[in-house]
N, CA and C atoms as a LAMMPS dump frame, in Angstrom:
ITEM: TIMESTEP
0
ITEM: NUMBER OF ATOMS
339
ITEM: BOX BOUNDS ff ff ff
-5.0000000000000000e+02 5.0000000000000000e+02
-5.0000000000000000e+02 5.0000000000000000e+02
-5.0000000000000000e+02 5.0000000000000000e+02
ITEM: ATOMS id mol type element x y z
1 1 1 N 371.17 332.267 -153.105
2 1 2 C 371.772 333.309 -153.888
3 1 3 C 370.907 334.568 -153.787
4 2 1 N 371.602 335.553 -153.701
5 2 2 C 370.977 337.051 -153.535
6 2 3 C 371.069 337.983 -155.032
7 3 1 N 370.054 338.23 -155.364
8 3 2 C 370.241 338.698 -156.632
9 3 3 C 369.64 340.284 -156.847
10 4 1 N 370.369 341.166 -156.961
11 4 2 C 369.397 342.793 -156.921
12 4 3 C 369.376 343.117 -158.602
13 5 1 N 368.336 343.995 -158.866
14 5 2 C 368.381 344.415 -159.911
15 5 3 C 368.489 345.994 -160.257
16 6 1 N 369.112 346.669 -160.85
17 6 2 C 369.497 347.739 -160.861
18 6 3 C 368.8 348.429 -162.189
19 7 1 N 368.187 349.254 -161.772
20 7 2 C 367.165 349.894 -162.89
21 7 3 C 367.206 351.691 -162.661
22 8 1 N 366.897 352.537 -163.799
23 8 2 C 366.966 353.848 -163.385
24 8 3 C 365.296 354.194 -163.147
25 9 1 N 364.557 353.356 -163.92
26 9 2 C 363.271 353.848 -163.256
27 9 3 C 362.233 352.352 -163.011
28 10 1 N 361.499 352.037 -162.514
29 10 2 C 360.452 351.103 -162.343
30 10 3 C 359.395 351.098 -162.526
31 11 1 N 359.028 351.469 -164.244
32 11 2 C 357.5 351.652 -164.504
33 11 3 C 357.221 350.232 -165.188
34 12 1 N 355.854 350.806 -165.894
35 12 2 C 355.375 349.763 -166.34
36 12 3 C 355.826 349.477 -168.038
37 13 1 N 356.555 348.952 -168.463
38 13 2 C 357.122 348.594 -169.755
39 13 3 C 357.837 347.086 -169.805
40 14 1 N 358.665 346.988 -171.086
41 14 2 C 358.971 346.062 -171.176
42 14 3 C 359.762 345.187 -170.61
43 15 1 N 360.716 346.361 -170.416
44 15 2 C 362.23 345.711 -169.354
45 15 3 C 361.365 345.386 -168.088
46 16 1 N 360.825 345.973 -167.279
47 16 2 C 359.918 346.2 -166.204
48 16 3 C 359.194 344.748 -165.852
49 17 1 N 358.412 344.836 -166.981
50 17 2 C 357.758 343.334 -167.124
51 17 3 C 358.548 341.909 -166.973
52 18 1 N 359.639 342.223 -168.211
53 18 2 C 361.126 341.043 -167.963
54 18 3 C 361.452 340.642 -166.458
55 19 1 N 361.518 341.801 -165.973
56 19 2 C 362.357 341.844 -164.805
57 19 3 C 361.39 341.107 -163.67
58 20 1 N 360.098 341.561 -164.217
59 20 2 C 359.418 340.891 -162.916
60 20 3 C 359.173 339.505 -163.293
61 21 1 N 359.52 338.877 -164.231
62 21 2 C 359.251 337.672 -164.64
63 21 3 C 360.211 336.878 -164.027
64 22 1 N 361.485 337.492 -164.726
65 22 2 C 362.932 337.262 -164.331
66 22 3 C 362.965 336.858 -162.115
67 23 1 N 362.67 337.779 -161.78
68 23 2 C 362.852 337.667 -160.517
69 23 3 C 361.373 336.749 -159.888
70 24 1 N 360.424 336.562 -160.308
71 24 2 C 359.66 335.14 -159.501
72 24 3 C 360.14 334.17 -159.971
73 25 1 N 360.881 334.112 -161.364
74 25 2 C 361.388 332.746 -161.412
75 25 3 C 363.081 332.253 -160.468
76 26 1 N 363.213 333.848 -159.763
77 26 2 C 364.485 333.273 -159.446
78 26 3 C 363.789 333.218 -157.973
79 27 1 N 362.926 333.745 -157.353
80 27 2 C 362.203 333.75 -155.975
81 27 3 C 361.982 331.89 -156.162
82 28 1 N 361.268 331.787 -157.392
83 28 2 C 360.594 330.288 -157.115
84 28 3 C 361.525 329.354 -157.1
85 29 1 N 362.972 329.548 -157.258
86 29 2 C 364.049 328.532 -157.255
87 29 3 C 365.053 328.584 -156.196
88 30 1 N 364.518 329.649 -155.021
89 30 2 C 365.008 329.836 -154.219
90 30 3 C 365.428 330.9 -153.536
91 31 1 N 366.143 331.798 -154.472
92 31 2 C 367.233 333.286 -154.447
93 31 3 C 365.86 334.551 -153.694
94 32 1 N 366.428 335.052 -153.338
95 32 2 C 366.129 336.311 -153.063
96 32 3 C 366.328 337.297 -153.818
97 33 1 N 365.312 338.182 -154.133
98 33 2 C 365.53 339.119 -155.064
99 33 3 C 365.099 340.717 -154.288
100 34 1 N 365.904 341.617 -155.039
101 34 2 C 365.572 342.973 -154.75
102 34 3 C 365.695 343.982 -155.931
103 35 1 N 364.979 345.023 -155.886
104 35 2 C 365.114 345.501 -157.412
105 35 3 C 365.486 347.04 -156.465
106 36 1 N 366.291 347.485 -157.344
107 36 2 C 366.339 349.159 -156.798
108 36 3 C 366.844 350.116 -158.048
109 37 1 N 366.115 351.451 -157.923
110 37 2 C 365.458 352.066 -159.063
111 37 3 C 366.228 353.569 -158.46
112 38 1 N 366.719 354.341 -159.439
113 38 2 C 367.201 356.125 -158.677
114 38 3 C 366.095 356.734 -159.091
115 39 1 N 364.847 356.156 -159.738
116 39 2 C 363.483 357.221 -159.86
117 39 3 C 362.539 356.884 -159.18
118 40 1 N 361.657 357.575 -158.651
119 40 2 C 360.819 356.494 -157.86
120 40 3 C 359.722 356.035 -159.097
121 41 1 N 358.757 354.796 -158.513
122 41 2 C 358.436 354.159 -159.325
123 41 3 C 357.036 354.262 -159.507
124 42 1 N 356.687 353.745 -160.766
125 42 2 C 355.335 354.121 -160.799
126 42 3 C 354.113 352.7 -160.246
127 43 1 N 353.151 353.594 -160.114
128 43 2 C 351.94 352.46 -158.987
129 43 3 C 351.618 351.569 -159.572
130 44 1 N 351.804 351.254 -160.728
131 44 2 C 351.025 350.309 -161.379
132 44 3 C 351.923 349.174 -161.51
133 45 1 N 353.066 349.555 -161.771
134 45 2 C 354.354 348.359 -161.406
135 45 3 C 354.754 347.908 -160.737
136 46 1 N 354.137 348.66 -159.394
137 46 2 C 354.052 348.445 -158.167
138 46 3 C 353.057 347.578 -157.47
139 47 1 N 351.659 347.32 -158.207
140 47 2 C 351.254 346.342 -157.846
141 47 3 C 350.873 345.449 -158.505
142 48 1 N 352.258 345.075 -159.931
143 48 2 C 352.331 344.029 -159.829
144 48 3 C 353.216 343.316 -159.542
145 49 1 N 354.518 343.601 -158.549
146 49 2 C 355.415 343.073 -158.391
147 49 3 C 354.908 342.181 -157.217
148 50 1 N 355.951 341.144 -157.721
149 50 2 C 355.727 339.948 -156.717
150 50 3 C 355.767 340.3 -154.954
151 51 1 N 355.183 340.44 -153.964
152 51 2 C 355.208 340.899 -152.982
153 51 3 C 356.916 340.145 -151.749
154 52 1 N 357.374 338.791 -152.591
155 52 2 C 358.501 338.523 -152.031
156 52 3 C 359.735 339.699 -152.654
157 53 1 N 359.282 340.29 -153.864
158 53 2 C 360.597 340.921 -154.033
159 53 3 C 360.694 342.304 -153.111
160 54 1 N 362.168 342.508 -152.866
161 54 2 C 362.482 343.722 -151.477
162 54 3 C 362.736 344.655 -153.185
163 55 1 N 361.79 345.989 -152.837
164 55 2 C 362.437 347.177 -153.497
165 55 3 C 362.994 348.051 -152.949
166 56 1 N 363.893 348.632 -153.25
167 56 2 C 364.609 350.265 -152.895
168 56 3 C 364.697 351.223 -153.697
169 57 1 N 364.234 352.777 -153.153
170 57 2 C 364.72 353.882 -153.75
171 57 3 C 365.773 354.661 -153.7
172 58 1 N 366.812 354.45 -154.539
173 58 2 C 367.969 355.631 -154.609
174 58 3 C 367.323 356.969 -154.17
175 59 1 N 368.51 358.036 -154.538
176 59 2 C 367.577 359.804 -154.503
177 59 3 C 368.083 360.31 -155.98
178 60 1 N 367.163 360.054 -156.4
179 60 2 C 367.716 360.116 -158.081
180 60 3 C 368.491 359.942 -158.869
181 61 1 N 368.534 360.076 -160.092
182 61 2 C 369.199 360.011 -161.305
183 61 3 C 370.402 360.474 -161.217
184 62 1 N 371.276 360.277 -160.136
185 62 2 C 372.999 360.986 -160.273
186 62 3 C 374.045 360.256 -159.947
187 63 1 N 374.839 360.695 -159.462
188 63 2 C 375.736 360.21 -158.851
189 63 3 C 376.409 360.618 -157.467
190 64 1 N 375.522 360.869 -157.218
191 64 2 C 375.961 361.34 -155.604
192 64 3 C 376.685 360.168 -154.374
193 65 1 N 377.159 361.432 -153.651
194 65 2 C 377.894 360.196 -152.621
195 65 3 C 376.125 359.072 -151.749
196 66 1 N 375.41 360.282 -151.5
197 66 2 C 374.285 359.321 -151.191
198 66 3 C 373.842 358.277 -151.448
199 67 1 N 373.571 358.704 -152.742
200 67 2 C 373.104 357.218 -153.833
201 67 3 C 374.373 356.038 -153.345
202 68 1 N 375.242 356.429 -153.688
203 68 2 C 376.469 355.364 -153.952
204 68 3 C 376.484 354.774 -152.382
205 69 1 N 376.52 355.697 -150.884
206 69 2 C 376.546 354.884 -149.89
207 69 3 C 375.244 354.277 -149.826
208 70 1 N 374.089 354.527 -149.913
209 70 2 C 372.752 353.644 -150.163
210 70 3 C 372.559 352.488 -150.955
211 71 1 N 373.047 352.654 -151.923
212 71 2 C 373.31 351.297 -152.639
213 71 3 C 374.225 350.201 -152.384
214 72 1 N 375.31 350.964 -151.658
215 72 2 C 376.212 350.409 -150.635
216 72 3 C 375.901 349.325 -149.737
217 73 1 N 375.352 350.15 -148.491
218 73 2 C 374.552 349.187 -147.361
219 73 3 C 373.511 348.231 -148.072
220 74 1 N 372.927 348.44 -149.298
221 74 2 C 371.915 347.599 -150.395
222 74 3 C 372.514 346.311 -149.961
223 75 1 N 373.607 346.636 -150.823
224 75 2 C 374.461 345.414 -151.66
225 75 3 C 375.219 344.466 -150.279
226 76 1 N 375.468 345.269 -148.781
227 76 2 C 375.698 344.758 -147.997
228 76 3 C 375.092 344.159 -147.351
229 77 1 N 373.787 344.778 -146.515
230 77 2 C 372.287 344.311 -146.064
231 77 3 C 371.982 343.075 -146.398
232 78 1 N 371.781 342.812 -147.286
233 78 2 C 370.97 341.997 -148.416
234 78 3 C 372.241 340.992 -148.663
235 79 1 N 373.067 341.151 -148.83
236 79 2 C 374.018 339.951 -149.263
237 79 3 C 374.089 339.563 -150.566
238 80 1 N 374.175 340.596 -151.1
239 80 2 C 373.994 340.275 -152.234
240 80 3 C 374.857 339.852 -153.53
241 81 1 N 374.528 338.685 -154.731
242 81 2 C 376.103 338.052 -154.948
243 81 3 C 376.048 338.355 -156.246
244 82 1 N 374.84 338.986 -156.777
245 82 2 C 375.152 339.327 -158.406
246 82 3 C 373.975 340.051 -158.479
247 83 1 N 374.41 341.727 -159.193
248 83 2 C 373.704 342.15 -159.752
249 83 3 C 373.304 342.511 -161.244
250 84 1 N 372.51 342.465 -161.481
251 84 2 C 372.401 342.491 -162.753
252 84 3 C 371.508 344.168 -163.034
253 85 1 N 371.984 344.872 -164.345
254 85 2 C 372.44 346.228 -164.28
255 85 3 C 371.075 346.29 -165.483
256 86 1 N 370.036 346.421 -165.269
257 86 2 C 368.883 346.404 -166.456
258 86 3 C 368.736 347.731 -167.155
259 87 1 N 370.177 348.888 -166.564
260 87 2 C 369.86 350.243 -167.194
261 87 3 C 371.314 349.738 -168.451
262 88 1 N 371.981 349.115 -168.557
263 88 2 C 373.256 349.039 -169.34
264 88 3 C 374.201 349.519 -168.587
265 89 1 N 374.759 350.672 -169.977
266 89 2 C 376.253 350.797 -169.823
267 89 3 C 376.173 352.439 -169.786
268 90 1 N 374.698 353.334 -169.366
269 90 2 C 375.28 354.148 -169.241
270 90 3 C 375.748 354.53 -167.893
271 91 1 N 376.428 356.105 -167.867
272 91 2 C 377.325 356.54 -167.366
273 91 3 C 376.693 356.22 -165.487
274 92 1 N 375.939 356.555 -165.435
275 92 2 C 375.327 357.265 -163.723
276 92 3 C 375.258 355.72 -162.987
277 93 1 N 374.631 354.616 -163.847
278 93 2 C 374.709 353.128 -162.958
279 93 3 C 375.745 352.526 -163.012
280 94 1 N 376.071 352.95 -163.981
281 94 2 C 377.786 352.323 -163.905
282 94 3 C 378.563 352.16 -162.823
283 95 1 N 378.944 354.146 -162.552
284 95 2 C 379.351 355.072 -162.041
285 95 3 C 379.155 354.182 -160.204
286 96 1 N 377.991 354.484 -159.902
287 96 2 C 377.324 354.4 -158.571
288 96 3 C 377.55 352.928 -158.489
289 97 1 N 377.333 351.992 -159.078
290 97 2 C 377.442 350.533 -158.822
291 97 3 C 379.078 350.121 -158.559
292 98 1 N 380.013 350.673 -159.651
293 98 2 C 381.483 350.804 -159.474
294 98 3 C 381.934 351.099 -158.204
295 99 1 N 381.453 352.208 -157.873
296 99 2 C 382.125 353.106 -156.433
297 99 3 C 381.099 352.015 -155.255
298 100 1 N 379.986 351.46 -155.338
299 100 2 C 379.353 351.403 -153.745
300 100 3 C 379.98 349.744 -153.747
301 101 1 N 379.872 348.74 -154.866
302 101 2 C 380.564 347.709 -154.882
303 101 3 C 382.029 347.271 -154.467
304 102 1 N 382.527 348.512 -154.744
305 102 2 C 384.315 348.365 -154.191
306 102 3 C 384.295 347.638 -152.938
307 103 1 N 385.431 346.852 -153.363
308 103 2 C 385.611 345.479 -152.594
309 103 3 C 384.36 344.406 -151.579
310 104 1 N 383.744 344.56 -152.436
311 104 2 C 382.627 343.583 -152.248
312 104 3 C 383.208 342.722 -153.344
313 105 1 N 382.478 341.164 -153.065
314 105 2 C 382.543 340.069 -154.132
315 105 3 C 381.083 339.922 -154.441
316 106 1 N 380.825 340.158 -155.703
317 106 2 C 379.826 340.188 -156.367
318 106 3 C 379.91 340.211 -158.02
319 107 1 N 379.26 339.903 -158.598
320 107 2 C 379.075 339.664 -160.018
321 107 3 C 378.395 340.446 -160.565
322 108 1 N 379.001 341.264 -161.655
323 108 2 C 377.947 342.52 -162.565
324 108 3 C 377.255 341.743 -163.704
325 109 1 N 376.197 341.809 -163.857
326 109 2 C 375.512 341.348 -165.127
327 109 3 C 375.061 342.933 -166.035
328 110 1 N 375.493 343.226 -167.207
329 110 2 C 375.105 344.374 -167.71
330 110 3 C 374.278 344.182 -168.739
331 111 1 N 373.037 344.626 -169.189
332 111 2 C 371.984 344.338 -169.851
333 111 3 C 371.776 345.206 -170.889
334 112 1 N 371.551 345.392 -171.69
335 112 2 C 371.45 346.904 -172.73
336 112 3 C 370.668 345.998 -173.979
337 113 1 N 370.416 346.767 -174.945
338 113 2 C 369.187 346.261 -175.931
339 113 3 C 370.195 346.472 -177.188
């Protein structure tokens, strides 16, 4: 199973931490994981992520056709069969995950606090 995680930024906090927990336990059961972020991320979260997980950078915080075909080839590349959305329900990941997912089979997981 291919699993990406969809985040607007990748620092060092709580969700951050979750997520990296979240994804060695799904590395150690098998799945492949990838996390991809529209901010770039900060260094310190950076080394502590598990070195099996694949990261990617969007080009920021929007909704551009870029972002959306980049996340596109992501979700194609990678094979990926469920993502799970660690920014929620607002508008811009929504947005970009909606449009680059079209007609792909994949599973949204949406996360919000």
């Amino acid at each position: 199973m291919n699993i990406l995680f969809l985040m607007k930024y990748y620092s060092l906090g709580g969700v951050e931490m979750v997520t990296n927990v979240l994804a060695s336990r799904f590395l150690d059961n098998g799945c492949r994981v990838s996390i991809v972020s529209f901010i770039e991320p900060s260094n310190e979260i950076l080394c502590r992520k598990d070195s099996r997980i694949i990261y990617y950078l969007l080009s920021g915080f929007n909704t551009s056709k870029k972002n959306i075909d980049q996340l596109r080839n992501i979700l194609i590349e990678e094979k990926i069969d469920i993502v799970i959305n660690q920014w929620g329900l607002p508008y811009v990941p929504i947005y970009v995950l909606k449009k680059a997912s079209k007609g792909l089979s994949l599973k949204n997981i949406f996360s919000s606090s």
